[in-house]
Each structure stands twice: as C-alpha cells, then as structure tokens.
C-alpha positions in Angstrom: 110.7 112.5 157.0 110.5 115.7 155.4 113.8 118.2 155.6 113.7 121.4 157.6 114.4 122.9 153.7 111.8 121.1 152.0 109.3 121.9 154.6 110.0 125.6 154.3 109.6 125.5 150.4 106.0 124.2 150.7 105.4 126.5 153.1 106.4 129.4 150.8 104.3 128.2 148.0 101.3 127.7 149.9 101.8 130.7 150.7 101.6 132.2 147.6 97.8 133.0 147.0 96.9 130.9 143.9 96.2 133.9 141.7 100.0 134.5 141.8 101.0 132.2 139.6 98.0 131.9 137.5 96.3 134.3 135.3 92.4 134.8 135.1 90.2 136.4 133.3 88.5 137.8 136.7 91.9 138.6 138.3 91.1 142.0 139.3 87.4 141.3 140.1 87.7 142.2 144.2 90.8 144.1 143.9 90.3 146.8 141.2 86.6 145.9 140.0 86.3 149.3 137.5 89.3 148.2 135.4 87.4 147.5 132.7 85.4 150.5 132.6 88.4 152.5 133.3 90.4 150.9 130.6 87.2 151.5 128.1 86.9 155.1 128.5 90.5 156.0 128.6 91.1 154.1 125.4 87.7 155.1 123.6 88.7 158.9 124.1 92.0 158.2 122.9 90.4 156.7 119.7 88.1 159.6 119.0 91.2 161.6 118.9 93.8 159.7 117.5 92.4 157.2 115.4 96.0 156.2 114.4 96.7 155.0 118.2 94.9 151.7 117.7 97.9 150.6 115.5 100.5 152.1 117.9 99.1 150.5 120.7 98.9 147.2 119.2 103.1 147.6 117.7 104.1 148.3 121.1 102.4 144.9 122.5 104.2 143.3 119.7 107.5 145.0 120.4 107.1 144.1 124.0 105.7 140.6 124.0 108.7 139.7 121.3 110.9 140.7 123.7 111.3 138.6 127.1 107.7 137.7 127.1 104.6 140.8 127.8 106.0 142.2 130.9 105.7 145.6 130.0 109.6 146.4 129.9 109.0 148.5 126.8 107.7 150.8 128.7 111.1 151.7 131.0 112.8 154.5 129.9 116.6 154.3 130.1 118.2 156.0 133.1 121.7 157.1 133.9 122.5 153.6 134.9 120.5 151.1 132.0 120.0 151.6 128.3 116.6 150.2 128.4 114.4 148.4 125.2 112.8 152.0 124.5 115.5 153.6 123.3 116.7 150.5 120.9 116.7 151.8 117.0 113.6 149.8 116.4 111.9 151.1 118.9 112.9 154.7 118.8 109.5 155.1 115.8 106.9 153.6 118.5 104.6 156.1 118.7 103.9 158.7 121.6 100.1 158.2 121.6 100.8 154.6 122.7 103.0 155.3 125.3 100.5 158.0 126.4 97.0 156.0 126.7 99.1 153.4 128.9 100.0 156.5 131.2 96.6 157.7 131.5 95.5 154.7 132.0 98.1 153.6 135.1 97.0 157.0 136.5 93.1 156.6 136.4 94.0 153.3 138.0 96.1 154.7 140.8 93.3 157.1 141.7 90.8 154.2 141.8 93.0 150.8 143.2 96.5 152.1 144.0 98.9 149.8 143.2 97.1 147.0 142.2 96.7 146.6 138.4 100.5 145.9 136.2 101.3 148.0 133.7 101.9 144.8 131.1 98.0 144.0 131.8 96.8 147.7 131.3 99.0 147.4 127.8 96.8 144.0 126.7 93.8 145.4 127.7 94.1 148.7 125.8 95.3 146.4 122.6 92.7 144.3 122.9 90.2 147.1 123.0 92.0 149.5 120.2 91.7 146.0 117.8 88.0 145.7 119.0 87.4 149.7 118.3 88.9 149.6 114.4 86.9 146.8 113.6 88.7 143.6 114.5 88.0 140.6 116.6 87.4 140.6 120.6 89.3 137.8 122.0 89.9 137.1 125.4 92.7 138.7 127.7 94.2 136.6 130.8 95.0 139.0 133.5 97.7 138.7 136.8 100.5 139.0 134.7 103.3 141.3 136.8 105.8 143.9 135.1 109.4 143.0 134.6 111.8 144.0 136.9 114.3 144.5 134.1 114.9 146.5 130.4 117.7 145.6 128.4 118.3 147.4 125.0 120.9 144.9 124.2 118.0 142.1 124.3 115.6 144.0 121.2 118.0 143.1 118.4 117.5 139.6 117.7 113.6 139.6 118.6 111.8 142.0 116.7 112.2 141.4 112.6 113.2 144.4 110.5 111.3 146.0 107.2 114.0 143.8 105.3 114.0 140.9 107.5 114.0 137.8 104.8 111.1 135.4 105.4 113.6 132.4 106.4 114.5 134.5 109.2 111.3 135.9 110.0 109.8 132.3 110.2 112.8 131.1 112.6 112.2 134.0 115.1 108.9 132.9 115.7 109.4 129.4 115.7 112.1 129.8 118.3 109.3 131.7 120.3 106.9 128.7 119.4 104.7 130.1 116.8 104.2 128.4 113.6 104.5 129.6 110.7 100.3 130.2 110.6 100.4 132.0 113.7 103.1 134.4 112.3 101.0 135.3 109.2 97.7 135.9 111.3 99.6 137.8 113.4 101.2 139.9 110.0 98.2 140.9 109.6 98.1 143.6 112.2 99.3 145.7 109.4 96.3 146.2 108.3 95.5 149.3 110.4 99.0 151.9 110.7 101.9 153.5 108.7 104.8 152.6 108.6 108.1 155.7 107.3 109.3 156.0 104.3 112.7 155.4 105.4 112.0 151.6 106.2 111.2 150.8 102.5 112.4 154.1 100.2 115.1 151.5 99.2 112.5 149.4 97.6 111.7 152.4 95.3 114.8 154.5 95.0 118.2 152.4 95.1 116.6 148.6 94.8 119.3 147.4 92.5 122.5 148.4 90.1 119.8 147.8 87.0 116.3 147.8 88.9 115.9 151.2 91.1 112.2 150.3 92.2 111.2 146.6 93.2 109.7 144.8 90.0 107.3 144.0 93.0 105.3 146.9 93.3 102.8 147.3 91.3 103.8 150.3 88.9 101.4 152.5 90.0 101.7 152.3 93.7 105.7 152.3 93.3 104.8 155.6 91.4 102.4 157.1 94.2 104.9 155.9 97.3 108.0 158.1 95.0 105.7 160.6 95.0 104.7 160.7 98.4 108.6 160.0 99.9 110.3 161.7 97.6 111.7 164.3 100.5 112.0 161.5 103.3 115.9 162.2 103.7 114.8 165.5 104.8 111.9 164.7 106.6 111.6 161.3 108.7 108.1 161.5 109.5 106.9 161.0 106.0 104.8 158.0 105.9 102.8 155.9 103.9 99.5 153.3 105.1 100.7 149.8 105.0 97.0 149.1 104.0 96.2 152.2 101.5 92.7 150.7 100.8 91.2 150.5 104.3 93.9 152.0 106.1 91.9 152.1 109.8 89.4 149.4 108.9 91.0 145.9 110.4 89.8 143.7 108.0 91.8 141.5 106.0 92.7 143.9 103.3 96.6 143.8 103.9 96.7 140.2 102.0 94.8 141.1 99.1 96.7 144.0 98.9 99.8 141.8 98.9 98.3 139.9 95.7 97.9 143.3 94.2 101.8 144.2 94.9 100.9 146.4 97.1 103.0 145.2 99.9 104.5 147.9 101.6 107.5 146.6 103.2 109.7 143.6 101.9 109.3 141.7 104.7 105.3 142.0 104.1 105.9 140.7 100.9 107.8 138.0 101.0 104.7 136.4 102.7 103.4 135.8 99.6 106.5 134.7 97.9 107.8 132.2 100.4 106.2 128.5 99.8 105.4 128.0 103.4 103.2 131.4 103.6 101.5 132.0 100.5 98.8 129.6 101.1 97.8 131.1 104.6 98.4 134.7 102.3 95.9 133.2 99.6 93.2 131.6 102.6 92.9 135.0 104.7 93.0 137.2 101.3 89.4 135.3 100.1 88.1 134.8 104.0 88.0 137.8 106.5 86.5 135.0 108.7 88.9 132.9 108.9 91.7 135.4 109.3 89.7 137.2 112.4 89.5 133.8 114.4 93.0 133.4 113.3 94.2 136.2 114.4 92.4 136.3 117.7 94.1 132.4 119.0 97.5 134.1 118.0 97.6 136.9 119.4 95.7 135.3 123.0 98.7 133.0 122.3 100.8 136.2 121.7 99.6 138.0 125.4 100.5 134.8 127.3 104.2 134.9 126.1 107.0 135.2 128.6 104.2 136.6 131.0 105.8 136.7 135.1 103.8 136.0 137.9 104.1 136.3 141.7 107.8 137.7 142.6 108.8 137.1 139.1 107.9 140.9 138.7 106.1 143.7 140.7 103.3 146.2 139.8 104.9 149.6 138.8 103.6 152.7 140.6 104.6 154.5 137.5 104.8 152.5 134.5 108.1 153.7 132.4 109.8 153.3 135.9 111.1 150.2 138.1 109.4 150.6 141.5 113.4 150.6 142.5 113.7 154.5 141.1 110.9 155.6 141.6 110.3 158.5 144.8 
C-alpha cells in the first residue's frame, strides 16, 4: 500500500508538465513561437553595430555557464542586500554590449510572450547566433532552461581561470566540471574573435622576470608591437590588444596557429601549446579548421547544458539583471 507521502510526491511530479524538467529544442514553439525571429533581429542589429559584441556575448556565456551551471546569474546585479557574480573582479571587464543585447532582447520578448522565455535561454541563443554571424559553426541550442534564483560573488573565484592561470590548473577546473582536456582546448578557441586589456598580460612584456622583462615566448616582433601598443595601460585600462591579431572577427581557427607563431596573447593561451596533454589538440585544430568547428560546436552544446535548472529549480525573470523577488 502506498503512503499518504508517497502518493502525494507522484502526484506533484505528474504534475509537473514534462517540458519542466526536460529541455527541447521546440520548447517555446506554442508559447513564444517568434523567439527565434526575435532573437535574430535583435542580435543581427547589434552586430552591424558592434561587431566586437559577438566575443562579449559569447565571454559572458562562459563566465556564466562556469559558474553554477548557465542560469543566467551573471546577469544579477548586486543589491543592497547580495554582492552578486557581476561585480566579482573577473567579471567587472565583461562588456556592456553584452549585457545590453540580452536586455533588448528580454524586452522584445516581454512585448511579444510576457513572461515566458528565461533570460539564461535568451543568453544561449544570442551566443549561438553571434558565433554563427562571425563566421563559426551553428550547433544546436536546448531550450526550457529556467534563471537561477541566486548570485553569489563569493562563488566566481574558483570557476573562471585567470590570464595567468597555469595549465595544470586550468585542466583541473574543467575536469571537475566534466570536460576533458579536448573539450577545454575547443572551447579556448573562442579566443579567436575579442580583445582582451593590456593589463591581463603587460606583465608578460614589461616585468616578466629579474633577467627576462618580456616572455622569451613572444615572438620578438609581436612582444615589440604589444609594448608599443600598452605602453600607457597604467594610465589608461581600456587599452587593448586582439587575442587573434590576424583575423581578429573572423572565427576561424587562427588563434592556434597563432599560438605556434608565439603569438599567444595571454599566458594561459599559451601554455596550451606547451603543456604535453594540449599541444597535440593545439597542433590538430592549427592544420584543420574542420575539425576544430565540429569540435567546438559538441563542447560548447556540452557547455549550454551545464548546471542548467528546470521546473521550480529557477523562475523566468521579468527583468533579467533582477530576481523576480525585487523586482516592482
């Protein structure tokens, strides 16, 4: 005989409308069906205007998937009661125009289906279709995921690896997320498209060692282009350089023969190729855009699916850098 509490446990999940706790592709196909269009021409205007967006948009997924799973809590701000992810150091250089094509996007979508679509799926859509847009792969993007009803600063730390993150570390990180270690250098290789400031790797050119001021890394004449071009960056913290100087808003697989080149702009970009579990997948993607593309497209689907809440693990954010809680 079933218990009085059992019973009422099988009730409430058959309650739960199956699309709950399961993402689809076709989530939103009754309840919101111009998502996709909307979506499109919000990020497609924001592209003809800020080509540079494409890369912001797709750090931000990064910075919020690494962190608790891709709930959107990136998005919070911090309020008089909670420090929230946005204002951690790391974050603090994500860029406005990424914030901004999520917000114009959540608004177009509470004109059209009120209170339907999550912030966290409107920020995989718009990085799927920025990576589309610069040239990279379409993959697919699951959709029901729900926005997190939390947005701790004290959580960003430990997840997202710094400009002079060592490999070993860098390698752990994932793997404690369940990437492997091929995942992690597909996934790298969004640094093809962006910038990234001169204060995450002036070290590298300026105060390297006692006896070696500029890493022996560079190549000599990029070192001598990047002192050239940071050479005021105390003084002014945006000055930035392309992590991929060659095709800087092409995504292509550039950024790894750049790396062969020394060309790496940050350390932790080029201890890819020094570390003997990375150079291999550095030298494969370096000769083969193919394989790099499909590569990168199964990681970061794999990537989008991480932490993801469903159901009353989360809630759909009237506004999206707000919990529903303080929001009027």
């Amino acid at each position: 005989m079933v218990s009085p509490s059992t019973l009422f446990l099988i009730l409430l999940f058959l309650s739960i409308p199956f699309s709950e706790s399961n993402l689809t592709i076709d989530y939103y196909k009754n309840s919101c069906p111009q998502l996709e269009n909307i979506i499109r021409e919000t990020v497609t205007s924001k592209y003809i205007s800020v080509p540079a967006a494409a890369a912001g948009t797709l750090r931000l997924f990064f910075h919020d998937c690494m962190v608790g799973g891709c709930d959107a809590s990136v998005l919070i701000s911090s309020n008089a009661f909670n420090k929230a992810e946005r204002d951690a150091d790391i974050n603090l250089a994500l860029p406005g125009d990424a914030f901004d094509v999520i917000v114009r996007a959540k608004t177009a979508l509470e004109l059209s289906c009120p209170g339907i679509v999550s912030c966290a799926d409107i920020l995989a859509l718009a990085t799927r279709n920025f990576v589309s847009m610069a040239g990279g792969p379409v993959y697919t993007v699951m959709l029901g995921r729900k926005d997190s009803l939390e947005s701790n600063i004290s959580s960003v730390e430990a997840n997202i690896p710094r400009a002079n993150t060592t490999m070993d570390e860098i390698i752990r990180m994932f793997e404690s997320k369940n990437f492997t270690v091929g995942e992690m250098v597909a996934l790298s290789g969004a640094h093809t498209i962006g910038f990234s400031h001169c204060k995450e790797f002036a070290y590298r050119l300026f105060g390297y060692s006692r006896s070696t001021p500029t890493d022996p890394s560079y190549h000599p004449k990029f070192s001598a282009a990047l002192k050239k071009l940071c050479a005021n960056y105390k003084n002014d913290s945006d000055m930035a350089a392309f992590n991929d100087p060659m095709t800087p808003s092409k995504f292509d697989n550039m950024f790894y023969q750049n790396l062969k080149r020394g060309m790496g702009l940050l350390e932790s970009d080029n201890g890819l190729l020094r570390h003997p579990r990375t150079s291999h997948f550095v030298d494969l993607y370096a000769f083969n855009q193919t394989a790099f593309s499909n590569d990168f497209a199964r990681a970061i689907e794999k990537l989008s699916l991480s932490g993801i809440k469903t159901g009353n693990q989360g809630e759909v954010r009237r506004k999206c850098n707000a919990l529903n809680t303080f929001q009027t």
